[in-house]
N, C-alpha and C positions, 0 to 999 in steps of 0.2 A: 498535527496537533492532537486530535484524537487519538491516536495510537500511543503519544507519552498520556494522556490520559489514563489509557488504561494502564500502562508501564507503572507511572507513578499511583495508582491504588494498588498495583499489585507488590511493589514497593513497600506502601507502606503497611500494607498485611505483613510483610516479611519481616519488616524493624519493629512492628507494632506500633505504629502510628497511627492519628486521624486523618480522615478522607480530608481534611480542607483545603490544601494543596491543590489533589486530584480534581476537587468538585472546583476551585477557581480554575484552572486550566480548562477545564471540560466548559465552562462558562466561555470563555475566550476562544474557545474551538467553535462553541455553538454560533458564537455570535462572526466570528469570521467566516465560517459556512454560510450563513446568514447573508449575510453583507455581499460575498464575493455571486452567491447564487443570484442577488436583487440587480447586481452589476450586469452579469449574463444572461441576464433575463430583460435588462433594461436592451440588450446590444443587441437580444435578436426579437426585439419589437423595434429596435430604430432601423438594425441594418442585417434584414435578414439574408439578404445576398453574400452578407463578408462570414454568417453563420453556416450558411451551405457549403460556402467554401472553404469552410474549412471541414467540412464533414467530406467533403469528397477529397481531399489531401490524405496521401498515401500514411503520411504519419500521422498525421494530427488528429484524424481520425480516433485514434485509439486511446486517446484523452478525454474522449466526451464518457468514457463507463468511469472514469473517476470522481464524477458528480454523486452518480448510484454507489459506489466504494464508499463515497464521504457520508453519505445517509446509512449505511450499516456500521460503520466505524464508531458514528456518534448514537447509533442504538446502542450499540455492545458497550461504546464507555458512560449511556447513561443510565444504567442498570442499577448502581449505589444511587442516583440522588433519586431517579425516578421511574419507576418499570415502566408503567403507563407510557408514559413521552417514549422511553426506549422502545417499545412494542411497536408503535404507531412511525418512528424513525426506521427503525430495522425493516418491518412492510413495506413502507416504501421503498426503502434501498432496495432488498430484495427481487420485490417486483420488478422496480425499474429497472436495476442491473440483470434481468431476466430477456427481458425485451431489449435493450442497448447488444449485449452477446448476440442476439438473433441478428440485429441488425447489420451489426458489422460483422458478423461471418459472414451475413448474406453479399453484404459489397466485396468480401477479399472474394468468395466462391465465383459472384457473379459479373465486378468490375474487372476489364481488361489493364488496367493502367498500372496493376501493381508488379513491381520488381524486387528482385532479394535485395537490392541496397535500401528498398526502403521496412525491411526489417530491423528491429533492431527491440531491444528489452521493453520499450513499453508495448508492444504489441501483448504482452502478458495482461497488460490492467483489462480487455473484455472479456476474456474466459477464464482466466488464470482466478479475477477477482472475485469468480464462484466459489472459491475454495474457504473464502471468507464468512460466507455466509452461517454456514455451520455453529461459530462461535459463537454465537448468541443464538441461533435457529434453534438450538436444541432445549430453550429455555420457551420461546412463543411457537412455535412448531408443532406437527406430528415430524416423527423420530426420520421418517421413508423422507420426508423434503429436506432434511440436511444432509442423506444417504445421496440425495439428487443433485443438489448442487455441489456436493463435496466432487461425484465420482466424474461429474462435468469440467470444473477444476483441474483436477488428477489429472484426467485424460489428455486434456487440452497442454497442459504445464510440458508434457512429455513431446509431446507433438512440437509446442512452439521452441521446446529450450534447441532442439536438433535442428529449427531452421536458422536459431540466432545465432548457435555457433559455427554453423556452416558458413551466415553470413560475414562473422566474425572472422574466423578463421582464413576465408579463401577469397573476401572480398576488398572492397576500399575501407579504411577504420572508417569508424563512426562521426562523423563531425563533431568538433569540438562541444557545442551547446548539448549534444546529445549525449557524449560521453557520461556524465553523469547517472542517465539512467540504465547503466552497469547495473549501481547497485539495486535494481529493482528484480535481478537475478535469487538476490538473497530472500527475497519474499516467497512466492509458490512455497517452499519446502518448512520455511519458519510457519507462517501461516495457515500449512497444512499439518503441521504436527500440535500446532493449539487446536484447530478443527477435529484431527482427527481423536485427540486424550479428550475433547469435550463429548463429542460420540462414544466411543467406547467407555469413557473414563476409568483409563489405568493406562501406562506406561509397558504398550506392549512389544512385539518385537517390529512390528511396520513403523512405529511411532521412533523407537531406536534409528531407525534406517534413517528416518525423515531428519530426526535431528542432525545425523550425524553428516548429511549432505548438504545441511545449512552454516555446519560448522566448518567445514570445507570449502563450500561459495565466501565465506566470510573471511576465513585465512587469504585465501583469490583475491577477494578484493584489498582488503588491506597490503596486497603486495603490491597492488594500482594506484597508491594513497600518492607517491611521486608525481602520477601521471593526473590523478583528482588535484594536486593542491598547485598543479600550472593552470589552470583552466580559469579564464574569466568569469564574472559572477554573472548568470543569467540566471532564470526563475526552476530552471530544471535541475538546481542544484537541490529543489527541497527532493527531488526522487532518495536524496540519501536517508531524510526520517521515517517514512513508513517502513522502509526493509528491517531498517536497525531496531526500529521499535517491535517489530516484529521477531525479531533475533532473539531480543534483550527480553521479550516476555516470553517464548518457548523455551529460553534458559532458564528464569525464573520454574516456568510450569515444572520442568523437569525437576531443579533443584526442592522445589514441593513434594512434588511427586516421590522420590527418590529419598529425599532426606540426606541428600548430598552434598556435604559440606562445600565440594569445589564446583560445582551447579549454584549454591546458593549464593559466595560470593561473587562467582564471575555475570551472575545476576544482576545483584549489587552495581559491581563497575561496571554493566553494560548501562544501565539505569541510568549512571551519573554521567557517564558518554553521551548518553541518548540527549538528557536534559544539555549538556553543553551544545551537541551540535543543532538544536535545534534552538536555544540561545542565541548561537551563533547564526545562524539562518534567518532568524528574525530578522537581527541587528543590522544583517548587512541588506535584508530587503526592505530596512527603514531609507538605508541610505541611499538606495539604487533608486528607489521612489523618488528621495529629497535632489539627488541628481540628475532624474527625469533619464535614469539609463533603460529603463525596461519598456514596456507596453508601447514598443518604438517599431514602425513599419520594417521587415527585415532590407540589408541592402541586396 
């Protein structure tokens, strides 16, 4: 939700529109952040043992830096209503996705229990989601600490995409609930090419490469849309909004940057993409709730 946040202000800079869209969305991002963090907070003051356990789970693990993701997301998209709140949001994200990265490299370095089938694309959200930082860093920051966490990012993004396609390639597929988080492939490189034009700002030749390797994960994936649209509805179906949103706003940046007419429309319809599927992600996590399909012990 925060990430069409920011999609739809950067949106409507481009039609010339008002933030009130952006700023109701960004209300409803805060407030389901909100909400979902008082939940997880409630679970592991009741039942800290099903919290460990899930920290020590070979996959699952790699879900807890998405908490710290969602506190940078909703700094960087609350920059139009309120710097202040953003500054204070982005710190902590930062911070804490600082310490979650140390932590869970230290368990892949130093636990025995992990295997290549239990790699797979989210393994990107605790190092990869350093690459995020930068977008707004560069505004409450000194310049060296979004060089820090960008080159952290970088690095890591290089290193994990060669074990996930290895895993991809030479092992068992992915289980079907996980399938979905493919497209968190499309992220690192969209995400790092807003990172990196917000550091340098300009549209240089790294930032070229960057895009044009998101534009590529992105064709990939749409050739998987067959294989996305057999899959039952579980809650890792939202792994498809961050990426997209992410896509759909480094084509925006460029189409800015550039003054490119076919940058600016394909902007445009990633925009109104983005806003459908996550429309449509909502709707159907209303009804998953109303049918009691989800938050259900696995068999």
């Amino acid at each position: 939700m925060s990430g069409l946040t920011i999609a739809l202000h950067k949106l409507e800079g481009t039609l010339g529109l008002t933030g009130g869209v952006s700023q109701g969305v960004f209300a409803v991002s805060l407030a389901l952040f909100a909400g979902l963090a008082g939940l997880y907070l409630l679970k592991l003051i009741r039942y800290p043992g099903a919290v460990a356990e899930e920290w020590r789970n070979p996959v699952r693990i790699s879900f807890f830096p998405s908490i710290s993701v969602g506190l940078i997301l909703l700094g960087t998209a609350a920059q139009p209503v309120d710097v202040d709140l953003a500054r204070i949001l982005w710190s902590m994200g930062a911070g804490g996705h600082l310490l979650l990265t140390l932590a869970v490299m230290s368990s892949w370095i130093n636990q025995t229990h992990y295997e290549i089938v239990h790699s797979n694309p989210a393994w990107f959200i605790p190092v990869v989601g350093n690459i995020v930082v930068p977008i707004a860093g560069v505004k409450f920051a000194p310049a060296d600490l979004s060089w820090f966490f960008f080159a952290i990012g970088l690095l890591f993004w290089l290193v994990l995409l060669t074990i996930v396609f290895y895993r991809l390639i030479f092992h068992t597929p992915l289980p079907g609930k996980l399938v979905p988080t493919l497209f968190i492939l499309l992220a690192p490189p969209s995400a790092g090419f807003i990172a990196w034009v917000a550091i340098v700002g300009e549209i240089d030749a790294f930032a070229r490469l960057l895009y044009a390797v998101a534009v590529f994960l992105f064709l990939l994936l749409m050739v998987q849309v067959p294989r996305f649209s057999g899959l039952s509805f579980t809650l890792s179906w939202w792994a498809y909004s961050f990426p997209l949103a992410a896509f759909s706003i480094a084509t925006m940046v460029i189409g800015e940057k550039t003054r490119t007419p076919l940058y600016a429309w394909a902007g445009i319809g990633l925009g109104g993409l983005l806003s459908l599927v996550i429309a449509g992600l909502f709707g159907r996590t209303v009804l998953a709730v109303i049918r009691d399909e989800i938050c259900r012990p696995e068999a």
